[in-house]
N, C-alpha and C positions, 0 to 999 in steps of 0.2 A: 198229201196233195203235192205235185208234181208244180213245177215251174215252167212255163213256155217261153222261151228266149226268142229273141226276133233281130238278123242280123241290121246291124247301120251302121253308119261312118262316125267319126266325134272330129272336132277341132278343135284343138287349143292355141289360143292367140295370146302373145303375151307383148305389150307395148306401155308406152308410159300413158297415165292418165289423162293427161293431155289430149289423147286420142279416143276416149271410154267411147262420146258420142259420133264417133265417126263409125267406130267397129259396130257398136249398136244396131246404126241407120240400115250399114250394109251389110248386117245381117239379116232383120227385119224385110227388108228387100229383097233378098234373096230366098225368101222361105222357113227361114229358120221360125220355129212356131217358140222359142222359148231359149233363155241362156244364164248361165253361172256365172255372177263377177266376183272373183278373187282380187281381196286388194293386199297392196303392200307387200307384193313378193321380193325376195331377193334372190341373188345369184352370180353363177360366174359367168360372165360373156364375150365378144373378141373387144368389147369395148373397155373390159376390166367388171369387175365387181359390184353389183347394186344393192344398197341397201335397201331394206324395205321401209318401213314409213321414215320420209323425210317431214323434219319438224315443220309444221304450219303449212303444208304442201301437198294437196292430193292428186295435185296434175300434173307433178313431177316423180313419182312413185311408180312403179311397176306395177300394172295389172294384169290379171290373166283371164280371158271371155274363154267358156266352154260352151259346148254346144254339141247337141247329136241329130243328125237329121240323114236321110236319103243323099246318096253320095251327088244326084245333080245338082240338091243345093250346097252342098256343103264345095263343091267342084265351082259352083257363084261368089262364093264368100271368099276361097279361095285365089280365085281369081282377081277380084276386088280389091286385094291386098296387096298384089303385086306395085300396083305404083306406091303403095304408102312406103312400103318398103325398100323403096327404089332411093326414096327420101327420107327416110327414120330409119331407127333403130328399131326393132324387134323382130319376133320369131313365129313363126307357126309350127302345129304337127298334126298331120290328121291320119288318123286309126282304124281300125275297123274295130265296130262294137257291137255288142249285143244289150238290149234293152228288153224288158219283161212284158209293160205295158206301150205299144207300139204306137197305138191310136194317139195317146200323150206328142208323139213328135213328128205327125206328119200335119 
């Protein structure tokens, strides 16, 4: 049995927790039918170094939202991010992907 790929975009968004239900709302919004929250990342940045879980703190910690939809939602969410970024720290990256069951993400 053969596998059917189906092309689509991904994003991943990575800000401090602080922000979870912001990225959430404006993904929701945008179309996004569904998303992955990664907590407690760490890393190197231009701001220096993040540790992942800070003690008794989950709105100070790095998360990272994925998500894969049709490139004009993910081109909204996108978007949407511009200002937060304008005033925070974090990142974006969005890809092109392929998914097996398609119907799952529109």
């Amino acid at each position: 049995m053969s596998v059917v790929f189906h092309d689509i975009q991904k994003i991943e968004i990575i800000v401090k927790g602080e922000k979870l239900d912001f990225v959430q709302n404006l993904m929701q919004q945008a179309g996004a039918q569904g998303h992955t929250v990664i907590r407690d990342i760490s890393g190197m940045g231009d701001h220096g170094f993040h540790e992942g879980r800070l003690l008794f703190n989950d709105q100070s910690s790095l998360i990272m939202l994925v998500a894969v939809a049709k490139p004009d939602v993910i081109e909204k969410i996108a978007a949407g991010l511009v200002p937060l970024f304008e005033k925070n720290s974090g990142v974006m990256f969005v890809s092109d992907a392929k998914v097996a069951r398609l119907e799952k993400f529109l």
